[in-house]
PyMOL Python script that loads the backbone (N, CA, C, O; Angstrom):
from pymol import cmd

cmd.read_pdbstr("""\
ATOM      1  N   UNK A   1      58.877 145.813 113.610  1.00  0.00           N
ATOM      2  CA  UNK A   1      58.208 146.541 114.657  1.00  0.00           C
ATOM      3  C   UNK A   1      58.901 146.302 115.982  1.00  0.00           C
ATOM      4  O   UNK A   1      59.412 145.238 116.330  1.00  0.00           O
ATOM      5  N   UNK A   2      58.846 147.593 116.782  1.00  0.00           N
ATOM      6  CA  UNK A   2      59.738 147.073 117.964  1.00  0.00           C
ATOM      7  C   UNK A   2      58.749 146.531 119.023  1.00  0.00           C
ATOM      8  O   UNK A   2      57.572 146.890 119.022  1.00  0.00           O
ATOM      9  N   UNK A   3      59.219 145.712 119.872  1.00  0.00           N
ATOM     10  CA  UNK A   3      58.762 144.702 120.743  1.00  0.00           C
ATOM     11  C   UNK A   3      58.332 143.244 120.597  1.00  0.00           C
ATOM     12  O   UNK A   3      58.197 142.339 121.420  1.00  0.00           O
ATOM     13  N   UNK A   4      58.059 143.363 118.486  1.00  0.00           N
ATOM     14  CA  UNK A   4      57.849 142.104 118.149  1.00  0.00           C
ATOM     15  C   UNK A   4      58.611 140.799 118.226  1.00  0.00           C
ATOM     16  O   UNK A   4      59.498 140.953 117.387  1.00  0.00           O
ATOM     17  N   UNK A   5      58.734 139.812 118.669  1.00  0.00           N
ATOM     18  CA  UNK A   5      59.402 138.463 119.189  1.00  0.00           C
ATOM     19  C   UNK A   5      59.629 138.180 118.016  1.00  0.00           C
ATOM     20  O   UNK A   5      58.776 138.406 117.158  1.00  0.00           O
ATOM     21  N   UNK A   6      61.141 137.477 117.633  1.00  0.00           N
ATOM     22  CA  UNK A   6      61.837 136.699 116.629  1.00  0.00           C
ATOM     23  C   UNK A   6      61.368 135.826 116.008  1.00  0.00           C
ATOM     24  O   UNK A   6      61.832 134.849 116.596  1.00  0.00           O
ATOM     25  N   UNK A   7      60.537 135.307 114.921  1.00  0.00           N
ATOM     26  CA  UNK A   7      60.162 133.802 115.082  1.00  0.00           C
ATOM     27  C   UNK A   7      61.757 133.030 115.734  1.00  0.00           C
ATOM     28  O   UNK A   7      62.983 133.097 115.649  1.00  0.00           O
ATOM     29  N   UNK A   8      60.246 132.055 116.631  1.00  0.00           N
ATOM     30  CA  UNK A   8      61.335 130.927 116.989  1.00  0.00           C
ATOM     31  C   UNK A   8      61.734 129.553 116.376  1.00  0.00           C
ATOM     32  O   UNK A   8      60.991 128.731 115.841  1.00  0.00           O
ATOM     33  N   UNK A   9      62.989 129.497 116.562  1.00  0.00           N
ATOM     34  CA  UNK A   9      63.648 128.383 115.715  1.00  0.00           C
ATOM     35  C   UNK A   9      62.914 126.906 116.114  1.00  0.00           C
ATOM     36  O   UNK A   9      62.848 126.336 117.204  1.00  0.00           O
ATOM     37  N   UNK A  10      62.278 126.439 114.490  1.00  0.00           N
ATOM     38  CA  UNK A  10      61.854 125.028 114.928  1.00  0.00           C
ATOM     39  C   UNK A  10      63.175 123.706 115.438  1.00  0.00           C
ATOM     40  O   UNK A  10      64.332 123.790 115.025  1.00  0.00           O
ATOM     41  N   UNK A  11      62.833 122.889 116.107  1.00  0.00           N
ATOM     42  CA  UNK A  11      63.477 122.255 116.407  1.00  0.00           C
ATOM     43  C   UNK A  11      64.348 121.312 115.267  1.00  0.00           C
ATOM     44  O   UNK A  11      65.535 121.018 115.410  1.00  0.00           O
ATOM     45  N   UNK A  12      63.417 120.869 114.000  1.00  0.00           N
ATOM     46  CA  UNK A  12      63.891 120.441 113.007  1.00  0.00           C
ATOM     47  C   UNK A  12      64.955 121.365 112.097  1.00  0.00           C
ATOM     48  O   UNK A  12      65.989 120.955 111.570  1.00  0.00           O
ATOM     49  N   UNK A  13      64.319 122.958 112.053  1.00  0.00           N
ATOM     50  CA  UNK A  13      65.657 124.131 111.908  1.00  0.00           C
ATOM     51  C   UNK A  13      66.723 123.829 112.530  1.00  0.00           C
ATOM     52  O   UNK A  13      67.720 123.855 111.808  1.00  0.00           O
ATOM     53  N   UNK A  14      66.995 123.400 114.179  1.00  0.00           N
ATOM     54  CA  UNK A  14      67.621 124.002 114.458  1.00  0.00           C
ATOM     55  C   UNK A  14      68.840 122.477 114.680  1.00  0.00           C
ATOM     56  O   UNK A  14      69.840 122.442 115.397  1.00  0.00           O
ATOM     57  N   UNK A  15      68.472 121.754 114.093  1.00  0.00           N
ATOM     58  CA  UNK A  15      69.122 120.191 113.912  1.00  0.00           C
ATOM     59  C   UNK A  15      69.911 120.138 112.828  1.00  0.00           C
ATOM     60  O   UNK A  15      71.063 119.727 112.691  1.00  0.00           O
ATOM     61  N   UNK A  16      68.842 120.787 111.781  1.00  0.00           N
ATOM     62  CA  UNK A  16      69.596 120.716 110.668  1.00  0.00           C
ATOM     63  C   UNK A  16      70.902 121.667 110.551  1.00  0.00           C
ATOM     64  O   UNK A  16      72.035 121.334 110.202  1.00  0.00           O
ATOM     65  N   UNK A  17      70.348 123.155 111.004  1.00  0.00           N
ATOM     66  CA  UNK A  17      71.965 123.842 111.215  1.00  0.00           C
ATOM     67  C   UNK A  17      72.695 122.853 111.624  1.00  0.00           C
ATOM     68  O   UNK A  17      73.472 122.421 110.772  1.00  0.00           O
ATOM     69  N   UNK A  18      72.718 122.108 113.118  1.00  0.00           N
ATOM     70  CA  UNK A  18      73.542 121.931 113.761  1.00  0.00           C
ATOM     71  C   UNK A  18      74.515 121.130 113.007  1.00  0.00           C
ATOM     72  O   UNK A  18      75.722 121.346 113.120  1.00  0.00           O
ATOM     73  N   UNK A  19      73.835 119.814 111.909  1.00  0.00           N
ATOM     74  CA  UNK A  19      74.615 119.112 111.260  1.00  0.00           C
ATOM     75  C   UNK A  19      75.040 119.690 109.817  1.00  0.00           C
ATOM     76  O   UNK A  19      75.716 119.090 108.982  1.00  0.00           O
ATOM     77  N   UNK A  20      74.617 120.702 109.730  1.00  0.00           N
ATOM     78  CA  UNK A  20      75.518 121.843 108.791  1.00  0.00           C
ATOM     79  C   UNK A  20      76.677 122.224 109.127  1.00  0.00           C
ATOM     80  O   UNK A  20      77.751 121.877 108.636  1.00  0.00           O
ATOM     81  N   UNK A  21      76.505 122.847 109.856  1.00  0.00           N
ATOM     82  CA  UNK A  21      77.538 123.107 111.233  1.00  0.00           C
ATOM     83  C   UNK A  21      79.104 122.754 111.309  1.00  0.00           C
ATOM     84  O   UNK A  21      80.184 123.302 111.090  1.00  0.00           O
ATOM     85  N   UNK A  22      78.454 121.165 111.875  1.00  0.00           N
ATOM     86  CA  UNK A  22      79.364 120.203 111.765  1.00  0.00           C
ATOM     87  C   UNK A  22      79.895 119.947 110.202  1.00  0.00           C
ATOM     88  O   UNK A  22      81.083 120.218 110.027  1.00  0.00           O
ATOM     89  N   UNK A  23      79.316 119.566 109.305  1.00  0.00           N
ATOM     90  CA  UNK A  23      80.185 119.194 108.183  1.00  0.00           C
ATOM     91  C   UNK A  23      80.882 120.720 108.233  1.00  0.00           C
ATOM     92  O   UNK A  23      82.035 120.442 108.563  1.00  0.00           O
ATOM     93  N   UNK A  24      80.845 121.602 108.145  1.00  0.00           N
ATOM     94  CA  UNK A  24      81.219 123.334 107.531  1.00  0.00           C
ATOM     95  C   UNK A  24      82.634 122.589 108.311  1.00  0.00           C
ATOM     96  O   UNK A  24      83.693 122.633 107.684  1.00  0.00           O
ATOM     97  N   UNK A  25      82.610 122.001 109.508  1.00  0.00           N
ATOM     98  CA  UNK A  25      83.623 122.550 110.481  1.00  0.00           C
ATOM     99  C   UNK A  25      85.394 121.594 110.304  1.00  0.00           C
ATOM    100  O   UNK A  25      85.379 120.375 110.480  1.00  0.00           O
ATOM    101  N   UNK A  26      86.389 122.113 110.054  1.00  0.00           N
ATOM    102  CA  UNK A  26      87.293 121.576 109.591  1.00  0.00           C
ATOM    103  C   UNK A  26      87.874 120.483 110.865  1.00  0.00           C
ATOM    104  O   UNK A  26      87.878 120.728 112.072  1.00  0.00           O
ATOM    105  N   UNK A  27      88.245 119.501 110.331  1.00  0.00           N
ATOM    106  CA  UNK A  27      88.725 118.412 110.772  1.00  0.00           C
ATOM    107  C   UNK A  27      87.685 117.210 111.555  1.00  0.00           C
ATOM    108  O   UNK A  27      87.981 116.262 112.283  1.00  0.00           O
ATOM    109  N   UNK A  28      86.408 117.690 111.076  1.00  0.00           N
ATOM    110  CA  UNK A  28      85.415 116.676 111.276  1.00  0.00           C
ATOM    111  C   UNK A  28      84.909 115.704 110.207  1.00  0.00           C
ATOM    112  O   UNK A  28      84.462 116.102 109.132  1.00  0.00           O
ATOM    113  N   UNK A  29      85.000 114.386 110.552  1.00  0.00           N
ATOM    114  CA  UNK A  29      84.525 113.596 109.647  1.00  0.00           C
ATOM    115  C   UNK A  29      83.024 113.598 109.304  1.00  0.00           C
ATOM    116  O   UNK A  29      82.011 113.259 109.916  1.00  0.00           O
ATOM    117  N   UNK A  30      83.320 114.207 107.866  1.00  0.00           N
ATOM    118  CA  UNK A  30      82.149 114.039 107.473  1.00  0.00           C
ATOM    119  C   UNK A  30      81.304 113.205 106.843  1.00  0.00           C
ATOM    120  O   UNK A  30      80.292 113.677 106.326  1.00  0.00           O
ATOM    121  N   UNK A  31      81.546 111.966 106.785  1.00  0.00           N
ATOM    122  CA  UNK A  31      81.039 110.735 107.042  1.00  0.00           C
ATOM    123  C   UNK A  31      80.116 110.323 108.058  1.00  0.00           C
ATOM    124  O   UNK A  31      78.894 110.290 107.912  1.00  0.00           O
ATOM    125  N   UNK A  32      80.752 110.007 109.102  1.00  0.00           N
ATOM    126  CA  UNK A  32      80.194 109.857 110.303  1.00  0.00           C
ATOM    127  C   UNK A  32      78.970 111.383 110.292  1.00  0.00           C
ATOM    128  O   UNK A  32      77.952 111.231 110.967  1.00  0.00           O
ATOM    129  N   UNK A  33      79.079 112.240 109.815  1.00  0.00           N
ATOM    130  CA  UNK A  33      78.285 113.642 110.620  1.00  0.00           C
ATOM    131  C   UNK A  33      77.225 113.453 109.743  1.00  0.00           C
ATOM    132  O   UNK A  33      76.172 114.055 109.957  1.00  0.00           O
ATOM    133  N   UNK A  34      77.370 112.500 108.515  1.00  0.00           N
ATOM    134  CA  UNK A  34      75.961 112.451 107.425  1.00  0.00           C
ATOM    135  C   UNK A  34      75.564 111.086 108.298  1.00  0.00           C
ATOM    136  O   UNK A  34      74.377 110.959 108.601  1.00  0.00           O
ATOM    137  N   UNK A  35      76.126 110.480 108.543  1.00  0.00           N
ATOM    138  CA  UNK A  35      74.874 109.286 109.577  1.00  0.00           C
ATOM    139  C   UNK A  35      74.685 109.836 110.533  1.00  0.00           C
ATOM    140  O   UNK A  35      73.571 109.416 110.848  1.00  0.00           O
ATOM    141  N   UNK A  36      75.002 110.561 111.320  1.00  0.00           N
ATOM    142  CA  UNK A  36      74.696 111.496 112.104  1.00  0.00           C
ATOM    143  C   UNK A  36      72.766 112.346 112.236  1.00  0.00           C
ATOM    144  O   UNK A  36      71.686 112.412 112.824  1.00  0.00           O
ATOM    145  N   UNK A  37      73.689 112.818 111.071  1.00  0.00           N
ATOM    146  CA  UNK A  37      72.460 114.121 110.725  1.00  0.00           C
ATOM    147  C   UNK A  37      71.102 113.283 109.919  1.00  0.00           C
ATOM    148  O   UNK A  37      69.960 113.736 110.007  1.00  0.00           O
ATOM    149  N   UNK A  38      71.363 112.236 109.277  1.00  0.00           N
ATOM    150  CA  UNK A  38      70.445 111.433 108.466  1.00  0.00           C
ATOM    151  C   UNK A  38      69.928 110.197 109.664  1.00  0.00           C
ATOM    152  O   UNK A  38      68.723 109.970 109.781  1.00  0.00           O
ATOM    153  N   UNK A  39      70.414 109.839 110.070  1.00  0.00           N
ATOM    154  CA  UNK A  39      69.559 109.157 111.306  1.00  0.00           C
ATOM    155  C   UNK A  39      69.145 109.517 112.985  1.00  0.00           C
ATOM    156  O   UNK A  39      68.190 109.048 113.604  1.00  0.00           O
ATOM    157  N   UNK A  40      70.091 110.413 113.449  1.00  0.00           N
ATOM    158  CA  UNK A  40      69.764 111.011 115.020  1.00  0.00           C
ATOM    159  C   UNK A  40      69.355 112.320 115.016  1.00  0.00           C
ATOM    160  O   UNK A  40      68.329 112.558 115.652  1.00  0.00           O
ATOM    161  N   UNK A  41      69.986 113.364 114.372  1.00  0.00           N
ATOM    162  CA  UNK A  41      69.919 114.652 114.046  1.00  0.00           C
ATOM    163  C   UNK A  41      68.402 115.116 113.573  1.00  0.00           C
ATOM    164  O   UNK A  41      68.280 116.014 112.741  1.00  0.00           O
ATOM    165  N   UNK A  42      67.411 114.544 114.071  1.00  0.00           N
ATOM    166  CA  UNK A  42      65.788 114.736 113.528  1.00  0.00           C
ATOM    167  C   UNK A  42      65.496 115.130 114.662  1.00  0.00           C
ATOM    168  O   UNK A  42      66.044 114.908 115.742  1.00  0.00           O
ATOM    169  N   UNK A  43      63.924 116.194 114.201  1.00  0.00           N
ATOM    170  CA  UNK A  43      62.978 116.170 115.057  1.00  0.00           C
ATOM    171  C   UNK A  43      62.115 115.132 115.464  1.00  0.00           C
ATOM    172  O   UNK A  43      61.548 114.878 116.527  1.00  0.00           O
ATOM    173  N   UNK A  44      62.141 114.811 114.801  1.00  0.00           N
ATOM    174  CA  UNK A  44      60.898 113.309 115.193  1.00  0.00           C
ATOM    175  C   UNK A  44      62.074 112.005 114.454  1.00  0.00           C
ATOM    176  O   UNK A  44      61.729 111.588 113.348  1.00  0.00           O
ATOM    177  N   UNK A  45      63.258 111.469 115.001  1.00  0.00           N
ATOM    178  CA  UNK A  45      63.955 110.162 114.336  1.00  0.00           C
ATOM    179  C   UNK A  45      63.081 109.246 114.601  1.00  0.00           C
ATOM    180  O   UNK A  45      62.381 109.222 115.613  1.00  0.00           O
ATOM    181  N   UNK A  46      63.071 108.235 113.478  1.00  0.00           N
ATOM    182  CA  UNK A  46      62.935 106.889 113.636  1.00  0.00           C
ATOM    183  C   UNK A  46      63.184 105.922 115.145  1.00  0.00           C
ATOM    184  O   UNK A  46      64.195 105.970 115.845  1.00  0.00           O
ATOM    185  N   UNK A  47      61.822 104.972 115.413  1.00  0.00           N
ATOM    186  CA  UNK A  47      62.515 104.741 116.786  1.00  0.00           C
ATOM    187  C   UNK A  47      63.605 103.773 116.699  1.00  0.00           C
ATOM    188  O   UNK A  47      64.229 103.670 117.755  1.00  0.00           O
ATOM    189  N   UNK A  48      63.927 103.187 115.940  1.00  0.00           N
ATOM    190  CA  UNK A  48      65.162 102.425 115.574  1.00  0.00           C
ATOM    191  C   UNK A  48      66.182 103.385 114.846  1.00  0.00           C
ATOM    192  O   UNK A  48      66.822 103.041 113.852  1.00  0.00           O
ATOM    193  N   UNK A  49      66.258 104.516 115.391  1.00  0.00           N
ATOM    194  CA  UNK A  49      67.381 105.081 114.760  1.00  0.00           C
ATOM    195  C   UNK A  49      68.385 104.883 115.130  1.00  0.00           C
ATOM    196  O   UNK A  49      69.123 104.890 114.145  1.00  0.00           O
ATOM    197  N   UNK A  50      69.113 104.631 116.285  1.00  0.00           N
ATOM    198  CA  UNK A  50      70.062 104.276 117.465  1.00  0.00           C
ATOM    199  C   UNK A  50      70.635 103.266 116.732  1.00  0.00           C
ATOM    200  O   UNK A  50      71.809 103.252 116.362  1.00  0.00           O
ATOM    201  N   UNK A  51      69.787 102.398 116.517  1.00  0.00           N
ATOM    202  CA  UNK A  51      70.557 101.167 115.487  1.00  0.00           C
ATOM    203  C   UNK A  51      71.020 100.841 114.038  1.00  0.00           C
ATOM    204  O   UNK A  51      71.796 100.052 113.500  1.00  0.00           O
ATOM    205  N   UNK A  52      69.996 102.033 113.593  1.00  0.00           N
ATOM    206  CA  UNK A  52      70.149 102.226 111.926  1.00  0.00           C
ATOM    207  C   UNK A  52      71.616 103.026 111.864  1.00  0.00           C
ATOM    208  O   UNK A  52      72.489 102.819 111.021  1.00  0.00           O
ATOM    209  N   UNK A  53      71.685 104.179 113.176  1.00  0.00           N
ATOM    210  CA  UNK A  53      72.926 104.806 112.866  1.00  0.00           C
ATOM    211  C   UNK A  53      73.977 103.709 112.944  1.00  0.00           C
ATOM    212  O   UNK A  53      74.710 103.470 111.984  1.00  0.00           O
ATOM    213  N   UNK A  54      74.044 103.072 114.041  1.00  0.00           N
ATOM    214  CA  UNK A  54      74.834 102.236 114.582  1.00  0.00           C
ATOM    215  C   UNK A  54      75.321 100.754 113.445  1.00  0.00           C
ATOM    216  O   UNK A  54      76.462 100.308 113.326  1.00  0.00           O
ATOM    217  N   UNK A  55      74.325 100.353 112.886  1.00  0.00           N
ATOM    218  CA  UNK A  55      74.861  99.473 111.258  1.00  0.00           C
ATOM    219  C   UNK A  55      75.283 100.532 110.334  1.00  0.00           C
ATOM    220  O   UNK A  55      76.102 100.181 109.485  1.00  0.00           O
ATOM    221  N   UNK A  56      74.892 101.764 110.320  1.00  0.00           N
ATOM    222  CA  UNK A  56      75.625 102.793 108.904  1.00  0.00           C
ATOM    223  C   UNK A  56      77.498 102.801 109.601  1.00  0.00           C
ATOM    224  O   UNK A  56      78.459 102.819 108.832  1.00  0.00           O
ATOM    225  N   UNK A  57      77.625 102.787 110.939  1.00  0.00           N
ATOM    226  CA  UNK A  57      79.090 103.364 111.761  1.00  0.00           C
ATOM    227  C   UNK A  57      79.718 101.958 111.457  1.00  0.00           C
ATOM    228  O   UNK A  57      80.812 101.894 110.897  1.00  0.00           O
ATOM    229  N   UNK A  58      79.008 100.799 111.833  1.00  0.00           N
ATOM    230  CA  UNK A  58      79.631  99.581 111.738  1.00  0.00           C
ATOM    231  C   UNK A  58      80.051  99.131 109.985  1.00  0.00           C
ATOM    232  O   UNK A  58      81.011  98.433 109.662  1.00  0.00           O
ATOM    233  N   UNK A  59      79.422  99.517 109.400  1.00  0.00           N
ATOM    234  CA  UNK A  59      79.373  99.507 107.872  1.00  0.00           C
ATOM    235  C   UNK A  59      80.437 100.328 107.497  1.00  0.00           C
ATOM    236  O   UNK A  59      81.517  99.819 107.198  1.00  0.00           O
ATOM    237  N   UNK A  60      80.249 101.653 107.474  1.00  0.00           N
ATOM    238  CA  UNK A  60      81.337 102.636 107.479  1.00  0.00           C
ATOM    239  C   UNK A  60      82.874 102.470 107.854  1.00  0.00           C
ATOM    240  O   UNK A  60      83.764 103.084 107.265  1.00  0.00           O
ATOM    241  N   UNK A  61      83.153 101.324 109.188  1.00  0.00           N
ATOM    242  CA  UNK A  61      84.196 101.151 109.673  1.00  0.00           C
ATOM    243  C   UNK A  61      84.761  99.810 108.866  1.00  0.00           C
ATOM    244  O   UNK A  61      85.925  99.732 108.473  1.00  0.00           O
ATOM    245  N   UNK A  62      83.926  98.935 108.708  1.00  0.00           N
ATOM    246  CA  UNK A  62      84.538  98.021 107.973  1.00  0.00           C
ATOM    247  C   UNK A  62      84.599  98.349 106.605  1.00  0.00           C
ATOM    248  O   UNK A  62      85.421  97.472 106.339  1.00  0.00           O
ATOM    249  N   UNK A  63      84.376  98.963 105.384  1.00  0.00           N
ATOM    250  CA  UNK A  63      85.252  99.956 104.439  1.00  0.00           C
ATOM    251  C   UNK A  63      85.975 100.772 104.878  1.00  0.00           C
ATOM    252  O   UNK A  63      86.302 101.348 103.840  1.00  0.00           O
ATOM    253  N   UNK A  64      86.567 101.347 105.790  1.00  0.00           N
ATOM    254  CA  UNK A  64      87.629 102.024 106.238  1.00  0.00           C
ATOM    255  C   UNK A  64      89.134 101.070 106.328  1.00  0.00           C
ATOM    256  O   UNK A  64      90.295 101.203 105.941  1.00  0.00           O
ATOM    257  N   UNK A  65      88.171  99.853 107.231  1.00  0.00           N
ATOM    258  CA  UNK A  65      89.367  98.917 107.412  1.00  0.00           C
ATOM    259  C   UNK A  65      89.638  97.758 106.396  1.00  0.00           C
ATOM    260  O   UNK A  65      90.601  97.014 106.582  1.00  0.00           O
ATOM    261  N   UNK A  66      88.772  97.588 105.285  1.00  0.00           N
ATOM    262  CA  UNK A  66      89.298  97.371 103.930  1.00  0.00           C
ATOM    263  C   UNK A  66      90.048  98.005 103.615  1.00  0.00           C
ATOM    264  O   UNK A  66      91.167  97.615 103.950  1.00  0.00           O
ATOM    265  N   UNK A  67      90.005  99.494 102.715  1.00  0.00           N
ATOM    266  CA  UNK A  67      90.074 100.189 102.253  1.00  0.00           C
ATOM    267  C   UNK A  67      91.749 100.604 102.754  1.00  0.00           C
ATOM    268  O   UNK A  67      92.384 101.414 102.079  1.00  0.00           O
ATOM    269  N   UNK A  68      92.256 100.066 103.783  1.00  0.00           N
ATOM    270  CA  UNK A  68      93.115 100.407 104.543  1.00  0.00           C
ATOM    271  C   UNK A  68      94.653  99.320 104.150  1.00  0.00           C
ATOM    272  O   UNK A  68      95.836  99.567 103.912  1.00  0.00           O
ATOM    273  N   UNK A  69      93.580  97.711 104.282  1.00  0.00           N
ATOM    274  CA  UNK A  69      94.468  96.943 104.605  1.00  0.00           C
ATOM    275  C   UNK A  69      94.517  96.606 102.887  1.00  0.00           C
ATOM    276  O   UNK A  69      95.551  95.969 102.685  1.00  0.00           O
ATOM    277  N   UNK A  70      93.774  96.811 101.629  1.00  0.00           N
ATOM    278  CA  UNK A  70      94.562  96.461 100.702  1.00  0.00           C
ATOM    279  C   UNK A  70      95.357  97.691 100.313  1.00  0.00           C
ATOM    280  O   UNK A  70      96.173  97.440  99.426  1.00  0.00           O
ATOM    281  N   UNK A  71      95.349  99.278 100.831  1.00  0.00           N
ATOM    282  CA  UNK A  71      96.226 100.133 100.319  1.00  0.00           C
ATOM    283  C   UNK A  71      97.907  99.774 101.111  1.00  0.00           C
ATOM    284  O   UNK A  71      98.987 100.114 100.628  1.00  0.00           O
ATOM    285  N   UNK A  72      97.682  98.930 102.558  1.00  0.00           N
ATOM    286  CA  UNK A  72      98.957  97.730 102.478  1.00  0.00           C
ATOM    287  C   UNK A  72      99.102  97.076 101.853  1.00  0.00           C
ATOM    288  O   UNK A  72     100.317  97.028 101.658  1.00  0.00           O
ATOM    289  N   UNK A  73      98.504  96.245 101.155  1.00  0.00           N
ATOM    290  CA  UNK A  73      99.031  95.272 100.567  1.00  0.00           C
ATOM    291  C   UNK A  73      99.340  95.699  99.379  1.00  0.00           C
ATOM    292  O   UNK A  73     100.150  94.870  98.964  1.00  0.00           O
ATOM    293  N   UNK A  74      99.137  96.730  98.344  1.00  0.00           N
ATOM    294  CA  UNK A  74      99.494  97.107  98.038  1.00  0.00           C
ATOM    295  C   UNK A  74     100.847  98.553  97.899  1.00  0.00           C
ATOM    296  O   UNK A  74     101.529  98.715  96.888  1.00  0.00           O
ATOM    297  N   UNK A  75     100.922  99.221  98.864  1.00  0.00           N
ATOM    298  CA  UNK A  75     101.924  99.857  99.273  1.00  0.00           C
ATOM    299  C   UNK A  75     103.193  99.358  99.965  1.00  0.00           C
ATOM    300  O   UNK A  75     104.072 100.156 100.292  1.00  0.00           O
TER     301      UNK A  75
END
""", "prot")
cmd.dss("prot")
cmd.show_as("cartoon", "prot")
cmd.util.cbc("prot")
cmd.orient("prot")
């Protein structure tokens, strides 16, 4: 019908695109964009989310930098 208004995008809709988004988008780590989207990327996050993300990044980085230094020691 014309004049009728769009539904509007819930805020939790419009989070979740966003971290859709991001993984879709080439040369973004998509690692980081799933702690991302799974701990900050909410309508209502956890109030310790800041930190939950922040041990998933710190976690994440130290298997990176394993993952790194025995493909030296082996290479």
């Amino acid at each position: 019908m014309e004049g009728e208004a769009a539904p509007l995008e819930t805020p939790d809709a419009f989070l979740k695109a966003l971290g859709q988004s991001l993984k879709a988008k080439e040369g973004i780590d998509t690692d980081l964009t799933g702690i991302l989207t799974t701990h900050i990327l909410k309508a209502a996050p956890a109030q310790n989310a800041v930190a939950q993300a922040k041990d998933a990044i710190v976690k994440l980085a130290a298997e990176r930098a394993n993952l790194r230094k025995m493909q030296a020691a082996n290479g």
